[in-house]
Backbone bond lengths (Angstrom), bond angles and torsions (degrees), N, CA, C in turn:
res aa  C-N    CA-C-N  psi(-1)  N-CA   C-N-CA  omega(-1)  CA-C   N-CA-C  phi
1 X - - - 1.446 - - 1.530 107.93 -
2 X 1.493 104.61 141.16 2.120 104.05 175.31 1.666 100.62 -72.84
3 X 1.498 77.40 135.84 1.493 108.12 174.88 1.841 116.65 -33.43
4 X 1.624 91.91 -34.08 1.449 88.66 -176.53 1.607 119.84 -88.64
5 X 1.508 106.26 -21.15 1.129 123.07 -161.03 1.684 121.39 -70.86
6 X 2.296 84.42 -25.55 1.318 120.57 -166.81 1.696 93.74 -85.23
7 X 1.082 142.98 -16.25 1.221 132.09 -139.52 1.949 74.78 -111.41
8 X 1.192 98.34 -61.44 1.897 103.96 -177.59 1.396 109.36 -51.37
9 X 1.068 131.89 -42.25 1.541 127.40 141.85 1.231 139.77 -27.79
10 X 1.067 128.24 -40.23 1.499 158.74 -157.97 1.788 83.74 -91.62
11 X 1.504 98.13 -86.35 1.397 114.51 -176.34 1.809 110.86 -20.15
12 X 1.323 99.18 -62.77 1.585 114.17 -177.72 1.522 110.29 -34.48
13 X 1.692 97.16 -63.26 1.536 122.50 -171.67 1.235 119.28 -48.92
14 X 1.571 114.96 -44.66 1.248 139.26 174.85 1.690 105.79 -56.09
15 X 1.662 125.92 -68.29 1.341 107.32 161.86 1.194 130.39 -60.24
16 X 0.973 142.01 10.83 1.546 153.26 -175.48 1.894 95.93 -95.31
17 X 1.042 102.52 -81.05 2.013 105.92 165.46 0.978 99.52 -34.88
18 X 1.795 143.03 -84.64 1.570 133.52 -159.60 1.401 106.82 -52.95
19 X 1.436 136.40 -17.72 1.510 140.05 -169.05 1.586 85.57 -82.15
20 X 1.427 114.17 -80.19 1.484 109.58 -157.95 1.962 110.46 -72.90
21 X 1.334 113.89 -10.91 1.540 111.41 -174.04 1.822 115.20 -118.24
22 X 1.304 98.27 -4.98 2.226 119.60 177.62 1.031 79.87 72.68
23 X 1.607 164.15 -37.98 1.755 148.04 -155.98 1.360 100.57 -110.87
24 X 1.035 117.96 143.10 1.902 134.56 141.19 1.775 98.28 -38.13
25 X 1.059 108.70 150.45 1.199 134.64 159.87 1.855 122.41 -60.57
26 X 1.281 102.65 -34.04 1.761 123.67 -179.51 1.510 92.97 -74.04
27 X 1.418 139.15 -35.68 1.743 128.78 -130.24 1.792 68.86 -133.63
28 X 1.305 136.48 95.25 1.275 134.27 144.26 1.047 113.60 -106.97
29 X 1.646 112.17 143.50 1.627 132.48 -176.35 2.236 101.24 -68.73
30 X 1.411 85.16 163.24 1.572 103.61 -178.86 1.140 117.84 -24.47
31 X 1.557 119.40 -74.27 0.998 130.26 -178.79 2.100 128.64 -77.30
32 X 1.126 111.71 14.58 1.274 142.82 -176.00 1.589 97.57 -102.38
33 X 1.096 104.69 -66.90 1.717 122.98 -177.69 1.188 103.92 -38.23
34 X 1.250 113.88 -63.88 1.736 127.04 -170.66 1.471 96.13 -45.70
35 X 1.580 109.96 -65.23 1.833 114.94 -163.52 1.818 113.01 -55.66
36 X 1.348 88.27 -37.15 1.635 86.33 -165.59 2.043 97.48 -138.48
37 X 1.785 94.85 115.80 1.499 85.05 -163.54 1.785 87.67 -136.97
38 X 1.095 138.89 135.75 1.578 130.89 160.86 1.408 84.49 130.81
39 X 1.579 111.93 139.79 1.811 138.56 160.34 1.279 111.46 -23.66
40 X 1.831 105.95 -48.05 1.266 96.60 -169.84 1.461 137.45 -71.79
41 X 1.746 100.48 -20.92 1.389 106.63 179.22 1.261 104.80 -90.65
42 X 1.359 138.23 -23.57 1.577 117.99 147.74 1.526 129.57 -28.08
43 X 1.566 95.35 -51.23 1.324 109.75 -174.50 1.913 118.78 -71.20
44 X 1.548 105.61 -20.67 1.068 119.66 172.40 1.887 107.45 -73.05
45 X 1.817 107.45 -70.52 1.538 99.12 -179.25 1.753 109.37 -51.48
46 X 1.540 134.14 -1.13 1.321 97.93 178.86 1.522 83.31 -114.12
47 X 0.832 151.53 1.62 1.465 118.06 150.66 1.562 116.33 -75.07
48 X 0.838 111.60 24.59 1.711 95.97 -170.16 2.018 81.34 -129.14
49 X 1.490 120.37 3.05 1.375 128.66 170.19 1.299 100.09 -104.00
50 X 1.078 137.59 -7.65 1.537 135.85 -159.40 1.203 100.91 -90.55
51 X 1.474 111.00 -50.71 1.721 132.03 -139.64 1.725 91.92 -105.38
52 X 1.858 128.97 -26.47 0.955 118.47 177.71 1.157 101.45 -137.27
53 X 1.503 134.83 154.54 1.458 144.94 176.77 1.467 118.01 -74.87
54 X 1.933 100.93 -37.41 1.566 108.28 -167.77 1.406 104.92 -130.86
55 X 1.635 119.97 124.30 1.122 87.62 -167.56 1.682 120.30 -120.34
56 X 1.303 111.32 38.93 1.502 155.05 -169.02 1.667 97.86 -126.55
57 X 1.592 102.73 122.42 1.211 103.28 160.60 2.238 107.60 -144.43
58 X 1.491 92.16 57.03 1.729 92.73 166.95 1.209 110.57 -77.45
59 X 1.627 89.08 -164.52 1.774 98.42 -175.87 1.116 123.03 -68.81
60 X 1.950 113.44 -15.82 1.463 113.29 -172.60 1.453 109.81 -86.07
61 X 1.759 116.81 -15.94 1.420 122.46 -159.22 1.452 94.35 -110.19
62 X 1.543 116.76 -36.48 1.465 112.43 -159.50 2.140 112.61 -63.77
63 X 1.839 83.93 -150.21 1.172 70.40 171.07 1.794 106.01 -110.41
64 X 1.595 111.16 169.56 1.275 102.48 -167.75 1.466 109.77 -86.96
65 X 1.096 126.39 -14.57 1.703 118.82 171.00 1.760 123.17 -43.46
66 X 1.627 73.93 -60.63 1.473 100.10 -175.52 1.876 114.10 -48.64
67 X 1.959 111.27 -34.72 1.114 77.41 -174.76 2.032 101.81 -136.41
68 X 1.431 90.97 21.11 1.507 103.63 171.31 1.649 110.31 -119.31
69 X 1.460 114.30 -8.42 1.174 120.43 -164.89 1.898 112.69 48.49
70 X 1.086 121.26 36.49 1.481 136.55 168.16 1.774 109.01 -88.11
71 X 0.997 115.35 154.81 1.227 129.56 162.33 1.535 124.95 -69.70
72 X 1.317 112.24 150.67 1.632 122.22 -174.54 1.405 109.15 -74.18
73 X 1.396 144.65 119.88 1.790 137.47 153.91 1.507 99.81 -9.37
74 X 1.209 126.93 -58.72 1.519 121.42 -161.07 1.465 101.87 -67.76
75 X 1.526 121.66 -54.52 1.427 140.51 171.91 1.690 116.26 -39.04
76 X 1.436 114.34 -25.24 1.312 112.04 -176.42 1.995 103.45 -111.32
77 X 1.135 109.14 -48.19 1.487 115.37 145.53 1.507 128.02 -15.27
78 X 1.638 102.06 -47.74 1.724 109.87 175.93 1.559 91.11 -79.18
79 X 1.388 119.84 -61.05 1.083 105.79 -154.54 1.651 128.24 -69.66
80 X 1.474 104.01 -13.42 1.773 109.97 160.27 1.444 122.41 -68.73
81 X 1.708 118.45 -14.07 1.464 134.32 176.60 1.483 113.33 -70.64
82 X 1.469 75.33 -32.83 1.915 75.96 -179.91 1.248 119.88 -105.40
């Protein structure tokens, strides 16, 4: 990826973590620090923000077919149209 392209990436990724976690990824509390400490695993959780938006997919986040066998809002939506 260009150097620059990577940095606007980064950037993105970075609000994407403060959205789902209230902190940047750089500014971790005490006990965070301890678990996960060095550039690189920064550099690891924001690529793994880059490449996906969400990075939880249970029953409360996923989708509901898959694990209630229920229908989609859009899926029931069509079917009251018709």
């Amino acid at each position: 990826m260009n150097y620059n392209r990577l940095q606007v990436a980064n950037r993105i990724a970075r609000k994407t973590f403060k959205k789902y976690h209230g902190h940047y990824p750089d500014t971790l509390s005490g006990e965070e620090r301890e678990h996960f400490s060095g550039e690189n695993h920064i550099n690891w959780i924001l690529g793994g923000y880059r490449k996906t938006k969400v990075r939880c997919s249970c029953h409360a986040c996923g989708n509901p077919r898959k694990y209630f066998g229920k229908k989609t809002y859009q899926e029931l939506r069509m079917e009251e149209s018709e």
